[in-house]
TORKOL-4160 file (C-alpha; in steps of 0.2 Angstrom, whole numbers, padded with zeros to 4 digits, m for minus):
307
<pt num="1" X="m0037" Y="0008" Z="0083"/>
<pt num="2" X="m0019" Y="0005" Z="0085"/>
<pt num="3" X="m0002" Y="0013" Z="0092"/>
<pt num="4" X="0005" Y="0032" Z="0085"/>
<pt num="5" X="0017" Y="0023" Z="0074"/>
<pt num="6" X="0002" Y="0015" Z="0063"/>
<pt num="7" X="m0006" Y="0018" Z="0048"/>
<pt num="8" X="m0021" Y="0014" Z="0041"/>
<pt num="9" X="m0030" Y="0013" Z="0026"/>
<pt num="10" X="m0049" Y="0018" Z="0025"/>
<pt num="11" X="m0057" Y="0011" Z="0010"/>
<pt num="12" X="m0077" Y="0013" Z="0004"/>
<pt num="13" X="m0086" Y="0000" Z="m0001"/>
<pt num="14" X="m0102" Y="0004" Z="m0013"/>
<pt num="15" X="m0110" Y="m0013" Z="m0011"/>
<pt num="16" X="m0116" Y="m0010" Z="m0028"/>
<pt num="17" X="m0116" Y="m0026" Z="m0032"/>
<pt num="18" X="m0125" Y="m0034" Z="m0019"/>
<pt num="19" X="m0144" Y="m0036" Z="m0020"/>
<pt num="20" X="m0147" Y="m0023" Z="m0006"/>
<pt num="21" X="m0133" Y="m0011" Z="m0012"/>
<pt num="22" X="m0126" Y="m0007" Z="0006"/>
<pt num="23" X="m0110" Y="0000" Z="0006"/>
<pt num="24" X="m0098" Y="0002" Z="0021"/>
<pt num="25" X="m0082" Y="0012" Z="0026"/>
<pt num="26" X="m0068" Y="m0002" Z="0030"/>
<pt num="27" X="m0052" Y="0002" Z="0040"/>
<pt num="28" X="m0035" Y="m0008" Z="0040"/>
<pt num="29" X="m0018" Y="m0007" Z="0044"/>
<pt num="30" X="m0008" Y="m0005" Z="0028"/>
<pt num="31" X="m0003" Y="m0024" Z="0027"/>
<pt num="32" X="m0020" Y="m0027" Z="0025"/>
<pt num="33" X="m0021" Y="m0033" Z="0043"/>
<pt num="34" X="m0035" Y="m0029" Z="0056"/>
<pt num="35" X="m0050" Y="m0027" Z="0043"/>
<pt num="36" X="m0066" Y="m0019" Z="0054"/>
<pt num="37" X="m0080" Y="m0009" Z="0047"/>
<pt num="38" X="m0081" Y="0009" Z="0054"/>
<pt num="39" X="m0100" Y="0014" Z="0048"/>
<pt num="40" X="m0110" Y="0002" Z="0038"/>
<pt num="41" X="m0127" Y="0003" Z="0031"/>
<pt num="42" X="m0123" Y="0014" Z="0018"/>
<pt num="43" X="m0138" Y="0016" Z="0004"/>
<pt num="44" X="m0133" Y="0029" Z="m0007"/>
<pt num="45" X="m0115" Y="0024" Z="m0015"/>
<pt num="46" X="m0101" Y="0031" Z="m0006"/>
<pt num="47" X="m0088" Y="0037" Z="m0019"/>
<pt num="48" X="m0073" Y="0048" Z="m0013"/>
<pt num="49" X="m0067" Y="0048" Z="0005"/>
<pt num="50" X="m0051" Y="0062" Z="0012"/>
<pt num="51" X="m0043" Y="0063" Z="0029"/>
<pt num="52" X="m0041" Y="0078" Z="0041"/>
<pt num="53" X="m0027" Y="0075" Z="0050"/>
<pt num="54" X="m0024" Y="0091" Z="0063"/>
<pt num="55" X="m0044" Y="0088" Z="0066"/>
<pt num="56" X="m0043" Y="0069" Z="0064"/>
<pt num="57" X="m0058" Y="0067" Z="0054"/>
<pt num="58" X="m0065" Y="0060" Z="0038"/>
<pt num="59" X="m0077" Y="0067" Z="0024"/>
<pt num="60" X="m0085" Y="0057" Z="0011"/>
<pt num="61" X="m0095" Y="0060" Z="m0003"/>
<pt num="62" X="m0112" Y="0048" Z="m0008"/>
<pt num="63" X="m0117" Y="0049" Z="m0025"/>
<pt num="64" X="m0134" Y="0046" Z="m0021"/>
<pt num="65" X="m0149" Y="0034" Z="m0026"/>
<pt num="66" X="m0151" Y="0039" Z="m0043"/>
<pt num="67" X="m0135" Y="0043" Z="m0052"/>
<pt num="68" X="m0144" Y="0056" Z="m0065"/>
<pt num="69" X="m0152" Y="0067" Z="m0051"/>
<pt num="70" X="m0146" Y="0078" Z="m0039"/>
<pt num="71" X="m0148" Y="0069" Z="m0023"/>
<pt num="72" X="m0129" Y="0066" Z="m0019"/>
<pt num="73" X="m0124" Y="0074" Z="m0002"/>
<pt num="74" X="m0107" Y="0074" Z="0007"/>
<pt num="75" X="m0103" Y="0068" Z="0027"/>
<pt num="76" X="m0091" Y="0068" Z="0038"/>
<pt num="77" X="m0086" Y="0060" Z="0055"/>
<pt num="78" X="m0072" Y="0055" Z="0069"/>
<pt num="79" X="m0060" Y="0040" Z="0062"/>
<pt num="80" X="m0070" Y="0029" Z="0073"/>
<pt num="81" X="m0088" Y="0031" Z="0065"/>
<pt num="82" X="m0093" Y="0042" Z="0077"/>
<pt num="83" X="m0102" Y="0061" Z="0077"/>
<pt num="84" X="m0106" Y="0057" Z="0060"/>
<pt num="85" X="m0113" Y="0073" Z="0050"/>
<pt num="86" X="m0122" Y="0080" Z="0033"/>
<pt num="87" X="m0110" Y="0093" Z="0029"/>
<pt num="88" X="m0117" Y="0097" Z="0012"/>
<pt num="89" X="m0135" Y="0089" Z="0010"/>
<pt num="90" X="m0147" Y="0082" Z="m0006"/>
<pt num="91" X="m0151" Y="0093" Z="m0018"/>
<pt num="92" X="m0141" Y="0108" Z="m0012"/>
<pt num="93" X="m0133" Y="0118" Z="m0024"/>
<pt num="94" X="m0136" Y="0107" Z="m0041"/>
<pt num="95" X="m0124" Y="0092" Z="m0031"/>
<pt num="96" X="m0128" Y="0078" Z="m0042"/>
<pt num="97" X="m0115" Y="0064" Z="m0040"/>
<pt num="98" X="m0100" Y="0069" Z="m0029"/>
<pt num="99" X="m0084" Y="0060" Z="m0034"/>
<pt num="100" X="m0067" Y="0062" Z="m0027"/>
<pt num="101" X="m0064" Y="0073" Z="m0014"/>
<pt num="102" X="m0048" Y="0085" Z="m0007"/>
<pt num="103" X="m0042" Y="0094" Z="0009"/>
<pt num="104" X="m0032" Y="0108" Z="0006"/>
<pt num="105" X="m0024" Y="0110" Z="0022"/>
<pt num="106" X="m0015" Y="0127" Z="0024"/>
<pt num="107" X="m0034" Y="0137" Z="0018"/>
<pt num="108" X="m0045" Y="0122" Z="0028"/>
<pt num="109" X="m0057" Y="0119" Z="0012"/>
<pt num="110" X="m0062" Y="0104" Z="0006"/>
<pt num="111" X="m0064" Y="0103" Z="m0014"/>
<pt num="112" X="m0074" Y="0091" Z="m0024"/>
<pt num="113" X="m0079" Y="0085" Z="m0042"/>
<pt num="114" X="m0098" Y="0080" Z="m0047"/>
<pt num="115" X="m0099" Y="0071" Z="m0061"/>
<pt num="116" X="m0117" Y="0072" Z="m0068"/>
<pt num="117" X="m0116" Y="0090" Z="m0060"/>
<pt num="118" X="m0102" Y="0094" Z="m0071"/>
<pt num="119" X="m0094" Y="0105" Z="m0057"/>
<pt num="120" X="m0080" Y="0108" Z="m0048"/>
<pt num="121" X="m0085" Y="0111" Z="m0029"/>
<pt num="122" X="m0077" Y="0117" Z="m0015"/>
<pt num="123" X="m0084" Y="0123" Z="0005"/>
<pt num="124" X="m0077" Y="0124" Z="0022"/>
<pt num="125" X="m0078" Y="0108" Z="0030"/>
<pt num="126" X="m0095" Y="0113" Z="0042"/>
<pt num="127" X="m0102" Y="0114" Z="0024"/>
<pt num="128" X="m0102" Y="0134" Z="0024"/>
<pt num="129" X="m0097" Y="0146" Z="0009"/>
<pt num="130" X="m0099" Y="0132" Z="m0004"/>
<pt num="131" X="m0095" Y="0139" Z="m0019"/>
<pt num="132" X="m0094" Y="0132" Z="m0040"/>
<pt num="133" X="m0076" Y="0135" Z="m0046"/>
<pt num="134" X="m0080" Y="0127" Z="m0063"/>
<pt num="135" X="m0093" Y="0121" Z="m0071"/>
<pt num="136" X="m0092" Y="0113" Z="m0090"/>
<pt num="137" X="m0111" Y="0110" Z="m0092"/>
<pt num="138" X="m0129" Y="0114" Z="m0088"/>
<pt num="139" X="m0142" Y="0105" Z="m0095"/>
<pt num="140" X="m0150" Y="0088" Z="m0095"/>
<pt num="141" X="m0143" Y="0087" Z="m0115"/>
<pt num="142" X="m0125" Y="0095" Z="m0107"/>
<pt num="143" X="m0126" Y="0078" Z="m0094"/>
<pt num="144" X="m0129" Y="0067" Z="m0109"/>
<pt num="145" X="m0110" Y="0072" Z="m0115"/>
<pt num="146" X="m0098" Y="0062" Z="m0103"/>
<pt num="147" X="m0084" Y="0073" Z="m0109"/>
<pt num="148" X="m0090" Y="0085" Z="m0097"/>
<pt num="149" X="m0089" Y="0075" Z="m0083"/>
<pt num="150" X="m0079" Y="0080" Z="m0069"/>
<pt num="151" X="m0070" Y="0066" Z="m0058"/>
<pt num="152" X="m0055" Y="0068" Z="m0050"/>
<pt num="153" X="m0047" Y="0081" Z="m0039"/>
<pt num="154" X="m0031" Y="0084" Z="m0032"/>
<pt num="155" X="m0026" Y="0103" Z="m0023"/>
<pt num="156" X="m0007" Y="0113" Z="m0025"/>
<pt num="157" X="m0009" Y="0126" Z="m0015"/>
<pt num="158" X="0011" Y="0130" Z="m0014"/>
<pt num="159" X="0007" Y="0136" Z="m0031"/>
<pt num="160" X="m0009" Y="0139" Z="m0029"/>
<pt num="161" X="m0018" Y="0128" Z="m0042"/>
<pt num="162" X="m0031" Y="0114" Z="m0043"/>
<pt num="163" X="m0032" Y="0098" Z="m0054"/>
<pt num="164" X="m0046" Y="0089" Z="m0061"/>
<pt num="165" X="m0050" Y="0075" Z="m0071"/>
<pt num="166" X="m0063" Y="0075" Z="m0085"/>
<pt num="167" X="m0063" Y="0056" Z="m0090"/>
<pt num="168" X="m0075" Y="0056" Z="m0107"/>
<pt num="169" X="m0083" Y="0038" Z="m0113"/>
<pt num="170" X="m0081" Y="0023" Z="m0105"/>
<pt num="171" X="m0063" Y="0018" Z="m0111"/>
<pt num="172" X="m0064" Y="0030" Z="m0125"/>
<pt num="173" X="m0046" Y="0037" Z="m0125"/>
<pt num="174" X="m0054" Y="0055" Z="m0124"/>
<pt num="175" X="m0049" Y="0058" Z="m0104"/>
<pt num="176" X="m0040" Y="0075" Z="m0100"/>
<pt num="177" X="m0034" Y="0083" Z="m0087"/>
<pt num="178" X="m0036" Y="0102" Z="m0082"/>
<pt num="179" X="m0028" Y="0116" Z="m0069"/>
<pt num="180" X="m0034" Y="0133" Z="m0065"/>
<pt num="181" X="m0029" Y="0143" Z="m0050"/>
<pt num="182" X="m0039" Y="0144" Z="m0035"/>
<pt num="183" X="m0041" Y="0160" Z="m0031"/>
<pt num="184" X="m0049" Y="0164" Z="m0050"/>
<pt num="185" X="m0063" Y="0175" Z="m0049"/>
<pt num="186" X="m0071" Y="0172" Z="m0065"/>
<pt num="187" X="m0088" Y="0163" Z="m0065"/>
<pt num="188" X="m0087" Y="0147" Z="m0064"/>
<pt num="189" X="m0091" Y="0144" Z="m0084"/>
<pt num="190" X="m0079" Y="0156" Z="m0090"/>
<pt num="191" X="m0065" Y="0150" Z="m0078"/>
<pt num="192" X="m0049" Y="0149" Z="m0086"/>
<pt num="193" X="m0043" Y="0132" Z="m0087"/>
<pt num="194" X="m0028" Y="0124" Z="m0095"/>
<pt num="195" X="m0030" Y="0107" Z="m0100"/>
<pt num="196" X="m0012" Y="0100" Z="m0097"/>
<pt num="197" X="m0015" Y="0079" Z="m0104"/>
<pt num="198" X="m0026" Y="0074" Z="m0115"/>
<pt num="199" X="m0030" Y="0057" Z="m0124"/>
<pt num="200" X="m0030" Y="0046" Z="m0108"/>
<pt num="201" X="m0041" Y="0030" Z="m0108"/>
<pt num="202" X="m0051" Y="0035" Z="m0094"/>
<pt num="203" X="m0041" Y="0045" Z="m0080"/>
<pt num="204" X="m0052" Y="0045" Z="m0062"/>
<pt num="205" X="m0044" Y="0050" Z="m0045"/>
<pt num="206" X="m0028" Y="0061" Z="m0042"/>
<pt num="207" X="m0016" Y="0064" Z="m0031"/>
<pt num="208" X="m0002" Y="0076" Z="m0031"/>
<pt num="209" X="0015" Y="0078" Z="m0023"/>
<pt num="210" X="0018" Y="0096" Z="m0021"/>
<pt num="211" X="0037" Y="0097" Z="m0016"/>
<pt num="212" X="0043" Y="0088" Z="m0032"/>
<pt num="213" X="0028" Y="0093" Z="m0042"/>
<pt num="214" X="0024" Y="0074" Z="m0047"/>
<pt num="215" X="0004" Y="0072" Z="m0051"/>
<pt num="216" X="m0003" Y="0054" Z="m0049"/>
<pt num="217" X="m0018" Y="0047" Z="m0058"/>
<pt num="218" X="m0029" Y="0029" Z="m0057"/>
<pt num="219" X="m0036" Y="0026" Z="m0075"/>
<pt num="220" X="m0049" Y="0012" Z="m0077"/>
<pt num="221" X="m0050" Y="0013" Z="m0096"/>
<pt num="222" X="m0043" Y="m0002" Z="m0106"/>
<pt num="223" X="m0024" Y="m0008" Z="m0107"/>
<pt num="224" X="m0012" Y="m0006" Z="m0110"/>
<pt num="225" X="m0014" Y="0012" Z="m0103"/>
<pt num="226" X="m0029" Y="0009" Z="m0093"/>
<pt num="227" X="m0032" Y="m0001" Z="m0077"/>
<pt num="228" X="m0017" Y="0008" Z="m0070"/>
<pt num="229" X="m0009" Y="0018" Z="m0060"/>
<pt num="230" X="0002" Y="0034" Z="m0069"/>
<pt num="231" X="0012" Y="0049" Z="m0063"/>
<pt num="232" X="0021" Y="0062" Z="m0073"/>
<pt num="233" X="0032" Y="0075" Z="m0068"/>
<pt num="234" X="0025" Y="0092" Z="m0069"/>
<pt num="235" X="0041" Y="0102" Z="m0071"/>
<pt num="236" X="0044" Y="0092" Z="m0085"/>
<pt num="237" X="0029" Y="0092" Z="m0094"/>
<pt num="238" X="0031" Y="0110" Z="m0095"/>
<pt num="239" X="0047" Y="0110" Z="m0102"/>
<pt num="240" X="0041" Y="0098" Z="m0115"/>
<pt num="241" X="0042" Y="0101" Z="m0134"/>
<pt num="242" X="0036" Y="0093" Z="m0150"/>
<pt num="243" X="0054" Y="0086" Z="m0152"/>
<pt num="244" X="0056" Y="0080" Z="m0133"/>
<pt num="245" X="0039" Y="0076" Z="m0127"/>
<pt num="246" X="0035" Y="0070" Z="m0109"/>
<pt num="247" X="0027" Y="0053" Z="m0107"/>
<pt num="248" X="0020" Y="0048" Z="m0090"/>
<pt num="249" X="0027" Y="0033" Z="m0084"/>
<pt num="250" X="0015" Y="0019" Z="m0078"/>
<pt num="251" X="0017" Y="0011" Z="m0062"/>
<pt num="252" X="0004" Y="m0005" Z="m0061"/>
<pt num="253" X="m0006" Y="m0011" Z="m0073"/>
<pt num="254" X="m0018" Y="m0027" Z="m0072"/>
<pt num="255" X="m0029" Y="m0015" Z="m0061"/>
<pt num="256" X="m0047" Y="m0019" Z="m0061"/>
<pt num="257" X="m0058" Y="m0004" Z="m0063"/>
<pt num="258" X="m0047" Y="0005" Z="m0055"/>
<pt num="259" X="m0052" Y="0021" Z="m0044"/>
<pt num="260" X="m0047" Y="0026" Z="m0028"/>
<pt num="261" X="m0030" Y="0033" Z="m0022"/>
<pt num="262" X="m0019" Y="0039" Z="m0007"/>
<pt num="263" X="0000" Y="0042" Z="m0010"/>
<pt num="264" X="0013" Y="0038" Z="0007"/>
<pt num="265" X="0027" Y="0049" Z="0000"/>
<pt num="266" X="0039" Y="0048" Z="0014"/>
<pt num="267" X="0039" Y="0027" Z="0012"/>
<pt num="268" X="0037" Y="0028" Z="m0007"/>
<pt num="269" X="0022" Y="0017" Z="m0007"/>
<pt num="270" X="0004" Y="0021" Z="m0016"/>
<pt num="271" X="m0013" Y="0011" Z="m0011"/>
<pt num="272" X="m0027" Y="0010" Z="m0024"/>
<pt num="273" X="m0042" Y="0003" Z="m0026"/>
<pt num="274" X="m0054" Y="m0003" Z="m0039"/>
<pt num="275" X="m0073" Y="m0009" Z="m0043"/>
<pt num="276" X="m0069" Y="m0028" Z="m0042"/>
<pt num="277" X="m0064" Y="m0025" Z="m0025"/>
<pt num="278" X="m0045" Y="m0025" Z="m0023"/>
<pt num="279" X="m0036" Y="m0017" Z="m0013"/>
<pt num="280" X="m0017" Y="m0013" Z="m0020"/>
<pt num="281" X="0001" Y="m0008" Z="m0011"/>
<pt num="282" X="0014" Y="m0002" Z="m0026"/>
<pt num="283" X="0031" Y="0002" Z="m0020"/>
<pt num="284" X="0034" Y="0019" Z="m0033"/>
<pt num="285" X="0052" Y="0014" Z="m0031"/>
<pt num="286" X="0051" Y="m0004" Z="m0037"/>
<pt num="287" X="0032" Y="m0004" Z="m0044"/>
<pt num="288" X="0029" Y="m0018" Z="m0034"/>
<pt num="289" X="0010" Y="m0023" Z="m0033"/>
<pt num="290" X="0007" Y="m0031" Z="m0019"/>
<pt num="291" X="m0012" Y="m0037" Z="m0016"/>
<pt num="292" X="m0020" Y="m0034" Z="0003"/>
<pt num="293" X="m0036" Y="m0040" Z="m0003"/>
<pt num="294" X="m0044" Y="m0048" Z="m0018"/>
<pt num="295" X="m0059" Y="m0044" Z="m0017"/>
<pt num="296" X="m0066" Y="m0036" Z="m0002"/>
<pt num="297" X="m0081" Y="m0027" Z="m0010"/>
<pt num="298" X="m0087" Y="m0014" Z="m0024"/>
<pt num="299" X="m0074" Y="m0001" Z="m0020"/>
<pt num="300" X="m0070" Y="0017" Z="m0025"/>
<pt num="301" X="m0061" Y="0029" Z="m0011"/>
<pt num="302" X="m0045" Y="0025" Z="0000"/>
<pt num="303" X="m0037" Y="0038" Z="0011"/>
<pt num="304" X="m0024" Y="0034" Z="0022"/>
<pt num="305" X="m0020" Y="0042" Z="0040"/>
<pt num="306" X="m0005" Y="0041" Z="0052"/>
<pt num="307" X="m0011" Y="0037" Z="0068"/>
């Protein structure tokens, strides 16, 4: 699928909105060039997708048929569709609707969010020693309370944290984003968690660059502050005070439902993707959009690998 010196971009499409709802994981150079469909016929709304590099594979999540029960499931397989596997099946461990998903490389585990399971997750990548690292809810009333919903996730393992994104109602300017450390012992409801922002529109997937300590988010809630891309620095939202707050500095707007995300920090670039089905290039540098594609499907995840 192209020379060592390539990159491409895998991207899921839900197919939510067609009549059949077939989704599809869709591969491209990151020009936008070369479009082909890895693995098609996808029935049960692929959300969040993440790349192993050393083991040069991908794992998924599916949020399943029915968004309120618990038959999400997660899935990996080579970069060319090939020995596709359920790593973590239907109805195991209270999975209700997986969302994004994260490899942290050094420790080989792969960590997730479940929405209407109002978890944070995380297992080796065969699926083994899955574990609950936070929950924020229990009950069918708990589900009800969108506050509680757990979306985005993004791994620091120099520092030994994750980050996670509770997004509230629909563009409801409730989001928030938490930490705790990873090798907490507490039970999963009495986890210590330090919510770091709060009052976002609607913040979804993360991504975080650990040398500098800059944490990206996509946020589909309304503009101005929504349908964008954000980063902030985390050094300096540490050292903020009441008199010199930290703003996070937006870095595209006009997004449309925006949701997936895969940062290219050595060139500067970000790719996103939102529900309307564009596919996004943004120069960090510059903040630069630059469109691949319009509308290529009902889409959620992007990963990128180096080839």
């Amino acid at each position: 699928m192209g020379s060592a010196m390539q990159q491409r971009l895998y991207i899921l499409d839900t197919g939510f909105s067609l009549p059949d709802r077939i989704g599809s994981i869709q591969s491209c150079l990151t020009d936008g060039s070369d479009l082909q469909t890895v693995i098609g016929g996808m029935k049960h709304n692929p959300d969040g997708i993440v790349i192993d590099h050393h083991a040069r594979r991908m794992y998924w999540t599916n949020m399943g048929a029915k968004l309120a029960t618990n038959d999400g499931y997660l899935e990996s397989a080579n970069l060319d569709g090939s020995d596709r596997k359920v790593i973590v099946p239907a109805g195991n461990v209270g999975v209700f609707t997986p969302k994004q998903i994260a490899h942290a490389v050094k420790s080989n585990k792969l960590y997730w969010c479940d929405r209407e399971g109002m978890k944070v997750m995380r297992c080796n990548p065969d699926g083994s020693e899955r574990e609950v690292l936070v929950s924020t809810g229990s009950t069918d009333e708990d589900r009800k309370d969108t506050s509680r919903h757990c979306v985005g996730i993004a791994v620091d393992e120099s520092r030994g944290c994750f980050y996670w994104t509770q997004k509230g109602p629909s563009k409801g300017d409730s989001g928030r984003i938490f930490r705790s450390k990873t090798d907490e012992t507490a039970a999963p409801e009495e986890r210590p968690r330090e919510m770091i922002l709060s009052g976002l529109p609607e913040p979804i997937d993360l991504e975080i660059h650990e040398e500098t300590q800059t944490l990206f988010w996509t946020d589909r809630g309304d503009p101005p502050r929504g349908n964008s891309l954000n980063k902030i620095s985390l050094e300096e939202l540490a050292a903020a005070t009441a008199e010199k707050p930290v703003k996070s500095d937006i870095l595209a707007r006009r997004l449309h439902e925006a949701i997936g995300l895969s940062v290219d920090h050595k060139n500067q670039k970000a790719y996103v993707t939102d529900l309307a089905g564009g596919v996004y290039s943004i120069n960090l540098e510059t903040k630069e959009k630059t469109v691949l594609f319009p509308e290529l499907g009902d889409l959620t995840g992007v990963a990128l690998v180096h080839l």
